[in-house]
C-alpha positions in Angstrom: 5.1 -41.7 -106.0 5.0 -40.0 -102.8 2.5 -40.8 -100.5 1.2 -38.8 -97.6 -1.2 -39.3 -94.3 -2.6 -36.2 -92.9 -4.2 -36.5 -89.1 -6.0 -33.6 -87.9 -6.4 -33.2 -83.7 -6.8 -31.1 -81.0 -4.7 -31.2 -77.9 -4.9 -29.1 -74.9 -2.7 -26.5 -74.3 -1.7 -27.9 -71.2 -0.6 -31.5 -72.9 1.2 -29.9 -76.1 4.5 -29.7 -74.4 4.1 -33.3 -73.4 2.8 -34.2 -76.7 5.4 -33.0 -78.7 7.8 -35.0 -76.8 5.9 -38.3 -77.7 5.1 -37.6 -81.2 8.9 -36.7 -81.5 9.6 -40.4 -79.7 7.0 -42.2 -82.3 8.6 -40.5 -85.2 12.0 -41.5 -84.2 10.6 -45.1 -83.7 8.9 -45.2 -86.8 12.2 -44.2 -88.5 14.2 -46.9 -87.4 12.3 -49.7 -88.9 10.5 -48.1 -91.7 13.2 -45.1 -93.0 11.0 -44.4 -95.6 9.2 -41.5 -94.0 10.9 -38.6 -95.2 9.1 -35.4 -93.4 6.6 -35.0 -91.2 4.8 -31.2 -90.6 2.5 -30.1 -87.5 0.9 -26.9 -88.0 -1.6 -25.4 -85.3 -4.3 -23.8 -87.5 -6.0 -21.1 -86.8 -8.9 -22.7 -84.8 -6.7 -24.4 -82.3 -6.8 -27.7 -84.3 -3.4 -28.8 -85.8 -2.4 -31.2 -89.0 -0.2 -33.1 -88.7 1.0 -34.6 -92.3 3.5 -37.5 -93.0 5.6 -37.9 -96.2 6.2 -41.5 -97.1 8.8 -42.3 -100.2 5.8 -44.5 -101.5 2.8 -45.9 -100.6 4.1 -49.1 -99.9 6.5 -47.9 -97.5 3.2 -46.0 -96.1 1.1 -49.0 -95.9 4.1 -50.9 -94.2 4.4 -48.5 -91.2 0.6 -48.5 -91.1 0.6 -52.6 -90.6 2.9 -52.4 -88.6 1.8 -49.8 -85.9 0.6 -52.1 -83.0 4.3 -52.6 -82.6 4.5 -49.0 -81.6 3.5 -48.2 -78.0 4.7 -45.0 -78.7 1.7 -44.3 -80.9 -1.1 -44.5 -78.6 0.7 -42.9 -75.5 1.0 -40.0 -78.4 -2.5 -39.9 -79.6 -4.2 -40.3 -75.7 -3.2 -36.4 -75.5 -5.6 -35.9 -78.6 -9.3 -35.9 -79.4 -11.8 -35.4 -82.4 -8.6 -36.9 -84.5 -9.1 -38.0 -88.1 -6.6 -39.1 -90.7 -6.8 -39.3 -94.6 -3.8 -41.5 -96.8 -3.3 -39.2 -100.1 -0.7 -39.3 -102.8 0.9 -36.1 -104.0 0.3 -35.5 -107.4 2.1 -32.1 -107.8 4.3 -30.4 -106.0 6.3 -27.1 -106.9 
């Protein structure tokens, strides 16, 4: 079953360009060794805050990547441009 982590941040206006360069690093990274992350979704919501959800193939391959993130230098350069960040690990139990 599809699994999903959904982060929700805020980043400064002035670091978003710069941001969205590193997340798009760390998401490339992550692909290479763990291909089952099949979408990930930003939005910027209407308070300025943004979600940022990640669709895994299966939790497994979720919980892999998750394990293995210290390998990833990518991911705290990415997340230093953030604050007041939170994440949740969901599965998706319909989708139309």
């Amino acid at each position: 079953m599809t699994a999903v982590r959904s982060h929700r941040y805020s980043v400064a206006e002035t670091d978003l360009e710069e941001f969205l360069a590193r997340r798009s690093s760390l998401i490339a990274t992550i692909r290479e060794g763990h291909p089952g992350l099949t979408r990930t979704v930003l939005i910027q919501l209407e308070d300025g805050t943004y979600t940022d959800t990640w669709h895994w193939e299966s939790g497994e391959q979720l919980g892999a990547a998750l394990a293995a993130l210290p390998t990833f230098p990518e991911a705290p350069l990415t997340m230093s441009l953030t604050k007041d960040a939170t994440a949740l690990n969901g599965r998706v139990v319909d989708e139309r």
